[in-house]
N, CA and C atoms as a LAMMPS dump frame, in Angstrom:
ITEM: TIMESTEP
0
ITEM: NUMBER OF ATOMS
357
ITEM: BOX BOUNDS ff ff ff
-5.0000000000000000e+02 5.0000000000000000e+02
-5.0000000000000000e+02 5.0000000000000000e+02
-5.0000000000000000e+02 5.0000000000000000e+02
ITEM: ATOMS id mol type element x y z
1 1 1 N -287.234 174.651 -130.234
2 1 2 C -286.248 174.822 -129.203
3 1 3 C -286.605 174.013 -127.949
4 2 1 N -287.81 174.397 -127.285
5 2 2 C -288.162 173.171 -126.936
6 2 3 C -287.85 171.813 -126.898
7 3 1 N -288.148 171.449 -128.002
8 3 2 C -287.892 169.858 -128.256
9 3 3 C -286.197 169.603 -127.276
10 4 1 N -285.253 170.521 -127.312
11 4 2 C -284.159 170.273 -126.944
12 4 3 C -284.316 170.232 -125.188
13 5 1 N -284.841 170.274 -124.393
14 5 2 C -285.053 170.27 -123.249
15 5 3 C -284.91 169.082 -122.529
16 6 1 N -285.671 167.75 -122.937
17 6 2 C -284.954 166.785 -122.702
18 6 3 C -283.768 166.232 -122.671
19 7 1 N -282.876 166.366 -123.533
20 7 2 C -281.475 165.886 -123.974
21 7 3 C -280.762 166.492 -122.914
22 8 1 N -281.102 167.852 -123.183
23 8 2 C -280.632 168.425 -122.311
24 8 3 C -280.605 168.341 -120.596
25 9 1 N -281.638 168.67 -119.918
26 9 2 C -282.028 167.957 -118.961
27 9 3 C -281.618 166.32 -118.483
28 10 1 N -281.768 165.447 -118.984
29 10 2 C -281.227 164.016 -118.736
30 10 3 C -280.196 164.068 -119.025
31 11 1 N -278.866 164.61 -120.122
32 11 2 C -277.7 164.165 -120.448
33 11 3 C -276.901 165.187 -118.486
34 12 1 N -277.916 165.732 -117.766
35 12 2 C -276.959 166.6 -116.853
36 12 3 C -277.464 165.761 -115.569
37 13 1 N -276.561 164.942 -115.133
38 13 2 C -276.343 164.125 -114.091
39 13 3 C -276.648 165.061 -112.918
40 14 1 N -276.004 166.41 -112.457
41 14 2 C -276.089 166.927 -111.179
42 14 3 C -277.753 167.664 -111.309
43 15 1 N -278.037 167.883 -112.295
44 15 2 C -279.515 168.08 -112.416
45 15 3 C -280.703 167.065 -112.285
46 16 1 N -280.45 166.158 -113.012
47 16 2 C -281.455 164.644 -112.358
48 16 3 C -281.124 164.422 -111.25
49 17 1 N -280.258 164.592 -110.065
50 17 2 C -279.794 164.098 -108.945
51 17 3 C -280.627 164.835 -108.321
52 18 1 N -280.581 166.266 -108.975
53 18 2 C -281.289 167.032 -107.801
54 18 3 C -282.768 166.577 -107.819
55 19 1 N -283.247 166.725 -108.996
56 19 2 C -284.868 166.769 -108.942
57 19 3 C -285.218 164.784 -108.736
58 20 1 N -284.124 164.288 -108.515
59 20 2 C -285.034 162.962 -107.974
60 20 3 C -286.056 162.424 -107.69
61 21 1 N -286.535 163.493 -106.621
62 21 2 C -288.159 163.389 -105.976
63 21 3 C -289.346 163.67 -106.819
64 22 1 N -288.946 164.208 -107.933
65 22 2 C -289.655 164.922 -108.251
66 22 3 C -290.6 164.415 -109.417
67 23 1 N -292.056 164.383 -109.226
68 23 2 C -292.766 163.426 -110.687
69 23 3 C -294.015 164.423 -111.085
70 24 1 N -293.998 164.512 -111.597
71 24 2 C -294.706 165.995 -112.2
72 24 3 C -294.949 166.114 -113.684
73 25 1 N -296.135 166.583 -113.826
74 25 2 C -296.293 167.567 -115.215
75 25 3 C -296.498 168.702 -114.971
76 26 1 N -296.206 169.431 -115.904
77 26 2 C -295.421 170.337 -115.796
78 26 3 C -296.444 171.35 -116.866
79 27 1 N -297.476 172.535 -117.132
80 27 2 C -297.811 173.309 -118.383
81 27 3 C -296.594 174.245 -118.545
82 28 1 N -295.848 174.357 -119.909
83 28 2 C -294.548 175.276 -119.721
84 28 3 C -295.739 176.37 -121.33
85 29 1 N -296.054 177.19 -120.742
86 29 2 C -296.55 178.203 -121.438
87 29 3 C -295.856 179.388 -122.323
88 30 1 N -295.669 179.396 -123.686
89 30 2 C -294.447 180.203 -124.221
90 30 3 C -295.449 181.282 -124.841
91 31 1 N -296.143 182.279 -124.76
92 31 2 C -297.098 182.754 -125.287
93 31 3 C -298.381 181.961 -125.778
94 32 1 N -298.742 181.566 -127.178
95 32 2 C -299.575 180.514 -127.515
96 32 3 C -299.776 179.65 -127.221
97 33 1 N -298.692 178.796 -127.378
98 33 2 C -298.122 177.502 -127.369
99 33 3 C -297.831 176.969 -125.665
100 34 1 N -298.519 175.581 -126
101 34 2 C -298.374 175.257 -124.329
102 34 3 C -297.932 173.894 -124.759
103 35 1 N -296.432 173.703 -123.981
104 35 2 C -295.79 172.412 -123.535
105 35 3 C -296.072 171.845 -122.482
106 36 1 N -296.659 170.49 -122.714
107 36 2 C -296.827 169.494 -121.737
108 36 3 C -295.795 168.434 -121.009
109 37 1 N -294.452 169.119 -120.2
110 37 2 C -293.362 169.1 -119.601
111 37 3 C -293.841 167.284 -118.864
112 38 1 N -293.448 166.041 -119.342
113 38 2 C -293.849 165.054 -118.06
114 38 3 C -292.356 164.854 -117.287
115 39 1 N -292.357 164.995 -116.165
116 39 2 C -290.949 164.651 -114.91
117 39 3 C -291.249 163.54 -114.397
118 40 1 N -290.561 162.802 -114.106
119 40 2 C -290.373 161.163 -114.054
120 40 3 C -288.754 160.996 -112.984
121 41 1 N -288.692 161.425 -111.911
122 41 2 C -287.426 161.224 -111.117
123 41 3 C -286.466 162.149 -111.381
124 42 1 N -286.748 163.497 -112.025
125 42 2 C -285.806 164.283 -111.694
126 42 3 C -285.63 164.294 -113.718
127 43 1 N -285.87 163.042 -114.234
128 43 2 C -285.709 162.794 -115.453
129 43 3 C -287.136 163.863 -116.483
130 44 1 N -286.613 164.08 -117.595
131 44 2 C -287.85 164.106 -118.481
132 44 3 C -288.168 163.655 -119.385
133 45 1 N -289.17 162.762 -118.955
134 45 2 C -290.049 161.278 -119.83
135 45 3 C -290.493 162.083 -121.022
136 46 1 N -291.461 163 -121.064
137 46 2 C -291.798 163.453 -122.695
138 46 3 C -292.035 164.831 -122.551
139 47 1 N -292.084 165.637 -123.405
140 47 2 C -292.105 166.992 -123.614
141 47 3 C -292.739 167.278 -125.11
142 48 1 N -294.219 167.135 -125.141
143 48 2 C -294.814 167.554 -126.673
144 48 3 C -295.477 168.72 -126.412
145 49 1 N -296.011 169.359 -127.622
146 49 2 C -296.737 170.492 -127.871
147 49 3 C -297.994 170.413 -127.581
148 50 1 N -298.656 171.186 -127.031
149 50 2 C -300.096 170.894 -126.546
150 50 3 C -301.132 172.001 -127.586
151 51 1 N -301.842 171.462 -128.383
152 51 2 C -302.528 172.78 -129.036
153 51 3 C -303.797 173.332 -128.133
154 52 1 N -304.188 172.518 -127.877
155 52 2 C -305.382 172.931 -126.92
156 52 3 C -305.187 172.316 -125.517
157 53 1 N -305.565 173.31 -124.308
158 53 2 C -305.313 173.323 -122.743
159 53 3 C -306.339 172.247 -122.21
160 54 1 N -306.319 170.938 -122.7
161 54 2 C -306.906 169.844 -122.109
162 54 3 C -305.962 168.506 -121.256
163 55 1 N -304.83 168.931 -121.251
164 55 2 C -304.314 168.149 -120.79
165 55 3 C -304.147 168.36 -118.785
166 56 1 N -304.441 167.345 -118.323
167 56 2 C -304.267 167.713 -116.452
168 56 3 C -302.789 167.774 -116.379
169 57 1 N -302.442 168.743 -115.699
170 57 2 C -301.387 169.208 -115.007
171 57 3 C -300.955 169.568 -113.378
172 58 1 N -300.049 169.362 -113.376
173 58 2 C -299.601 169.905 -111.684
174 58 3 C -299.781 171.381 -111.127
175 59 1 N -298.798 171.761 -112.587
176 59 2 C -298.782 172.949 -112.127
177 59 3 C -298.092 173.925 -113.666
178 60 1 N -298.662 175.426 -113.618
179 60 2 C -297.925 175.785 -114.632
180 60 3 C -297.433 176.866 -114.74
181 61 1 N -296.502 176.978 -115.58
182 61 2 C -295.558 178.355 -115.602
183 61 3 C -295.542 179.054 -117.292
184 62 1 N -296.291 180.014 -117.032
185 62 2 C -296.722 180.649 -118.521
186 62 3 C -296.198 182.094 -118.36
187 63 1 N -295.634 182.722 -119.674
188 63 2 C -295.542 183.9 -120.015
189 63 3 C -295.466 184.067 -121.545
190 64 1 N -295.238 185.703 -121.43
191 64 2 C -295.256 186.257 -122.726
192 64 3 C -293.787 185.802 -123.781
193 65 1 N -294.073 185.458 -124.705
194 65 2 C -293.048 184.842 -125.733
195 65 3 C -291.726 185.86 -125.725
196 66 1 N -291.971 186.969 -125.394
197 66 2 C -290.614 187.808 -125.41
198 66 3 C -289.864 187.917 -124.484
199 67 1 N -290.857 187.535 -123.543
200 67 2 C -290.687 187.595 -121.658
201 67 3 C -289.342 186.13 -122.002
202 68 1 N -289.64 185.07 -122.269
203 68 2 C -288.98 183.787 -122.199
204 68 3 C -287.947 184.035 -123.135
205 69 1 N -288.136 184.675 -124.379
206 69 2 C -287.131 184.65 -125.587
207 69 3 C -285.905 186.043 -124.631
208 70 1 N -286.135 186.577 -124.057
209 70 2 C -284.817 187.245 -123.073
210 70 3 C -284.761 186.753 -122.017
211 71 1 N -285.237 185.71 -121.474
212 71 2 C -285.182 184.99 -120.62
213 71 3 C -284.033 183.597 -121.063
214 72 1 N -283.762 183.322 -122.146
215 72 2 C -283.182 182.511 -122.934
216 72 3 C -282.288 182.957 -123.746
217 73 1 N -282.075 184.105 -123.539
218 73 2 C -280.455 184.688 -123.95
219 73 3 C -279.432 184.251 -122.929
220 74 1 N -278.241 184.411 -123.976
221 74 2 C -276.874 183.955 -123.333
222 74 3 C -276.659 185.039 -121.851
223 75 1 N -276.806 185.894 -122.133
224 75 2 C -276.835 186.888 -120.914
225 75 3 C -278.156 187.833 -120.813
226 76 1 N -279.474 187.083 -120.56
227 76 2 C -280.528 187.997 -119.797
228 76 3 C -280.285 189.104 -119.538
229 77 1 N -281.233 190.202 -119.949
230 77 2 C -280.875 191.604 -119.427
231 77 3 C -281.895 191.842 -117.731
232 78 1 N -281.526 192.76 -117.164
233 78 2 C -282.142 193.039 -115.7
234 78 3 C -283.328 192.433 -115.873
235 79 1 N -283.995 191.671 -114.731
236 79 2 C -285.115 191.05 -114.586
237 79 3 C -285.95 190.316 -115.463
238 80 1 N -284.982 189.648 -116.458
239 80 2 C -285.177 188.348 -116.712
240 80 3 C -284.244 187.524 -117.131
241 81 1 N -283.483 187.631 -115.422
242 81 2 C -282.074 186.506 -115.759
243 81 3 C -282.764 185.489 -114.674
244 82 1 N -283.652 185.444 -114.197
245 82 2 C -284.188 184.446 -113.086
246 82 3 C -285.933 183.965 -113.086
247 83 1 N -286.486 183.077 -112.738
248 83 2 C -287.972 183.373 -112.745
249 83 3 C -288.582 184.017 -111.599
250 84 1 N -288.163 184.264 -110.971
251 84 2 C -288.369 185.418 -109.637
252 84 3 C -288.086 186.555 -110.492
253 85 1 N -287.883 187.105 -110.958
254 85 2 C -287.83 188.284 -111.895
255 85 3 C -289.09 188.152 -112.996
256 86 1 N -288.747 187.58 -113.579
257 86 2 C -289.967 187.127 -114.58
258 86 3 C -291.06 187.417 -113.66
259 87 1 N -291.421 186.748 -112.696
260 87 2 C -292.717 186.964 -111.469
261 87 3 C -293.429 188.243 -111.035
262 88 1 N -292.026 188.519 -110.788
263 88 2 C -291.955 190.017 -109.939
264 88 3 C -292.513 190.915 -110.832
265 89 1 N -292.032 191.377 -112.403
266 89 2 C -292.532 192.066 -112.796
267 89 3 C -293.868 191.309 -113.867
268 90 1 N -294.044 190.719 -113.839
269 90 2 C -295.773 189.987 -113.896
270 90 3 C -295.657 189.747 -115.473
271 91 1 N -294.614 189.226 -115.961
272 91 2 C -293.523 188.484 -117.505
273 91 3 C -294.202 187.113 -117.622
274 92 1 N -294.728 186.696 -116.304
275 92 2 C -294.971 184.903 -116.059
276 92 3 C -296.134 184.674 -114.81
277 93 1 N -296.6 184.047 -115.34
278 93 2 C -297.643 183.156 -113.998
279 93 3 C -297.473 182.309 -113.496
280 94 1 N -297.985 181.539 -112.445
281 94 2 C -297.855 180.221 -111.525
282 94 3 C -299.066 179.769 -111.859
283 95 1 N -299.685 178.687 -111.743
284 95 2 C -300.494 178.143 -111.745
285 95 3 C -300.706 177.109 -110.839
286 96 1 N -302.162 176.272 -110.493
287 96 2 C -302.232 174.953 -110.007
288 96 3 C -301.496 174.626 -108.889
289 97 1 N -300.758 173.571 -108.7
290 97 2 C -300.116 173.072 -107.403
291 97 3 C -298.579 174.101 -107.506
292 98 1 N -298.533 175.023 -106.716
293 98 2 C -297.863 175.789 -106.084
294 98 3 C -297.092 175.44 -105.16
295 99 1 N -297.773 174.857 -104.442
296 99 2 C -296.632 174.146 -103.317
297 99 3 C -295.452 173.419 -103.685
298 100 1 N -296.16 172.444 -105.173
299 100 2 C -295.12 171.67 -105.659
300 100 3 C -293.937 172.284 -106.355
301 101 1 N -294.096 173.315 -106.723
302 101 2 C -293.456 174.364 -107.969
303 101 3 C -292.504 174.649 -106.927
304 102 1 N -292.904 175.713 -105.912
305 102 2 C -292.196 176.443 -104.758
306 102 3 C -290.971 175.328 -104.394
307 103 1 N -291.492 174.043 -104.387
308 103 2 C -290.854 172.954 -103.147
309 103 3 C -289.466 172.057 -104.45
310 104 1 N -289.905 172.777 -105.719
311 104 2 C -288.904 172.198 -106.97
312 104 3 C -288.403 173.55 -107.377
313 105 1 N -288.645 174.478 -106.999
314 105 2 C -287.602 175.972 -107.877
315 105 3 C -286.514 176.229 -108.572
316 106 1 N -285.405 175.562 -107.272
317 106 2 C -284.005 175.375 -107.91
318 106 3 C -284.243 174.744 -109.042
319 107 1 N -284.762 173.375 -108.919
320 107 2 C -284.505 172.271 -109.88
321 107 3 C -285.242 172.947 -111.495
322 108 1 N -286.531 173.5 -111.359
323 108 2 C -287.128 174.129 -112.192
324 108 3 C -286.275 175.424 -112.482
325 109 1 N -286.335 176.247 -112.504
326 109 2 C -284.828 177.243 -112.615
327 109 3 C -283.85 176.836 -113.301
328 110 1 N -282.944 175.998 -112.908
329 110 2 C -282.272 175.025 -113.873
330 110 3 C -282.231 174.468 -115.165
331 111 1 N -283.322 173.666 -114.586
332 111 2 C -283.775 172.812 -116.03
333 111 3 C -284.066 173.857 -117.262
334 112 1 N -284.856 174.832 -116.74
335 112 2 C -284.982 175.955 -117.452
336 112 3 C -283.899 176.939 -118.135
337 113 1 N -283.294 177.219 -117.619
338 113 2 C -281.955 177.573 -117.699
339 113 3 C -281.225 176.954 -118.815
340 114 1 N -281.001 175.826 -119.052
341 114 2 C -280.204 174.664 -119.576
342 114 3 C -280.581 175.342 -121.101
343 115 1 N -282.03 176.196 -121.378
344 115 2 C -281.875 176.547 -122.708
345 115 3 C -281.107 177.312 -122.949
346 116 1 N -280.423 178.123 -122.331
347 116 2 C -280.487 179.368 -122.791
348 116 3 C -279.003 179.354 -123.744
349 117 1 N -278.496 180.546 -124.716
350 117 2 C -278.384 179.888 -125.842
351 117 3 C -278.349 179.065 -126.809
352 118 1 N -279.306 178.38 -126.818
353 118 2 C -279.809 177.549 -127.626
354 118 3 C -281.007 177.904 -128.286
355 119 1 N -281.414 179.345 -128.571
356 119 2 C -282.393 179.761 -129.484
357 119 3 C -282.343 179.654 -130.551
């Protein structure tokens, strides 16, 4: 499901517009499994599977696989229709450069977003 994040992401014009500034890797943590998210202008240059946590990153956003899999429903139930929810009740972590995460939210939110029915 994953893998679809790119297409997705780049085929949405008002979404690359927004994250322009933005050049980043990204750890996207789904339980086990850690995606190595690369951002390239708002764009996303590559998105592979990481088996082992050796790759340098910016910054990362990890939770529990069930936490994200209702997080990625067509309609999220209470507190995990947002990642401020996810947060709040402790579903997901922050990691690393924070500032950068905080200062891309919307855009991250979004991009994130863009899965959802598509499980």
């Amino acid at each position: 499901m994953i893998e679809k994040l790119p297409a997705l992401v780049n085929s949405n014009a008002a979404l690359v517009r927004r994250g322009r500034w933005m050049n980043a890797v990204m750890l996207l943590g789904i339980g086990d499994q850690n995606w190595i998210v690369a951002i390239e202008g708002g764009r996303i240059a590559s998105c592979v599977r990481e088996k082992l946590r050796i790759t340098a990153f910016d910054f990362a956003i990890t939770g529990d696989e069930d936490a994200w899999r209702k997080f990625w429903q067509d309609r999220p139930p209470p507190m995990h229709h947002d990642l401020h929810a996810l947060l709040r009740i402790g579903a997901i972590r922050l990691e690393g450069d924070v500032d950068m995460l905080l200062a891309n939210m919307l855009y991250l939110k979004i991009m994130l977003e863009t899965l959802r029915g598509k499980i």
